[in-house]
Structure formats: C-alpha cells, structure tokens
N, C-alpha and C positions, 0 to 999 in steps of 0.2 A: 742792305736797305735799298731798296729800289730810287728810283729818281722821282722829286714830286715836285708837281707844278706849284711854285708861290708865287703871289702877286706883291709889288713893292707899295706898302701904304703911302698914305698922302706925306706920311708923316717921316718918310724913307727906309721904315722898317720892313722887315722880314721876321714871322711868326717863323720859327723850328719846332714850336712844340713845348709842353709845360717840361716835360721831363727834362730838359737843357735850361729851366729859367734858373736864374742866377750864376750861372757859370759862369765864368771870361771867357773869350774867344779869342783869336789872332784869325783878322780877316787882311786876307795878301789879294792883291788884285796883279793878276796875274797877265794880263792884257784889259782896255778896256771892253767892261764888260763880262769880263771873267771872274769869277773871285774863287779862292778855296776860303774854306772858315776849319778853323781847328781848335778843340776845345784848348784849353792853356791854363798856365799852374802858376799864379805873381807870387816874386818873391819880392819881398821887401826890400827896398834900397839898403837899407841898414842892415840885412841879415845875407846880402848878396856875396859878402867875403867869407860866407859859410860852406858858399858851395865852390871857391877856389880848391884847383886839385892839392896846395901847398896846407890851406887850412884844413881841408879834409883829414890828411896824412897824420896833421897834427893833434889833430879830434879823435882818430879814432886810436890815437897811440895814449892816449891820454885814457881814455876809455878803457884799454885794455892792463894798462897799470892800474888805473884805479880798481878792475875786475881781478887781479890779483895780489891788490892790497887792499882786501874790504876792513883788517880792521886797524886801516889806518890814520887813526883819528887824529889830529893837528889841530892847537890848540896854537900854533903860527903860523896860518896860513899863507904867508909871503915867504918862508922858507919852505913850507910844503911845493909851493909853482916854482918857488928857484930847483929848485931839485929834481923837480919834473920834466922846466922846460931844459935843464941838462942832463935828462936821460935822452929825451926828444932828441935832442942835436948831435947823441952819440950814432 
C-alpha cells in the first residue's frame, strides 16, 4: 500500500479507512512524531492464562485424550479430571 497523506482532525483523529473500522490497534510512538499503528488481537484478562505455554501443553493434551477416548462418557466428572490431570503430569 503506497504512503497517503492524512490530516489529524480537530478532534485528534486519523481516518484509515472503513475497511479497518472497529478493529483495535496498538499505536507505538516511536519518537515524537513518529507512530507505527498495528492492527492487534485483545485477549481477555480472564482468558490470558489460556495462552500460557504451560496451559497450552495442558489444553491441548487434554484435547488429545479426549480425541481418543470419544466414548468416554463420566457420570463423575471429578474422578474423570483426577485421572486426566494424572495422565497430564506423567
């Protein structure tokens, strides 16, 4: 995409264009007067322990027990996660 001239409104914005409205952005000001803007992906405070590399590990081992125990139906579910999170830990 080539470089386009914008003018900063009264209001201190900057038009990009419809096809970028409602995304988030991360704008770095790089020196003054400089900025980079990059579009950016929030993750929820509460769901940010999802994307630890330790919970991932655990997610997706989980996942893959469950993919090869589809008919493993558990009518106790607290002994099904003890079981699980001791497969996990071996």
């Amino acid at each position: 995409m080539p470089a386009a001239l914008k003018t900063i409104g009264n209001s201190g914005q900057i038009a990009l264009g419809k096809r970028h409205a409602g995304k988030p952005v991360l704008v770095d000001e790089l020196e003054p007067g400089v900025w980079m803007i990059k579009v950016a992906q929030v993750i929820p405070e509460n769901e940010r322990w999802l994307h630890q590399p330790e919970a991932r590990r655990r997610f997706d081992a989980a996942v893959r027990w469950a993919e090869e125990h589809p008919d493993a139906a558990s009518t106790d579910p607290d002994r099904e996660l003890d079981e699980l999170a001791r497969r996990i830990e071996e």
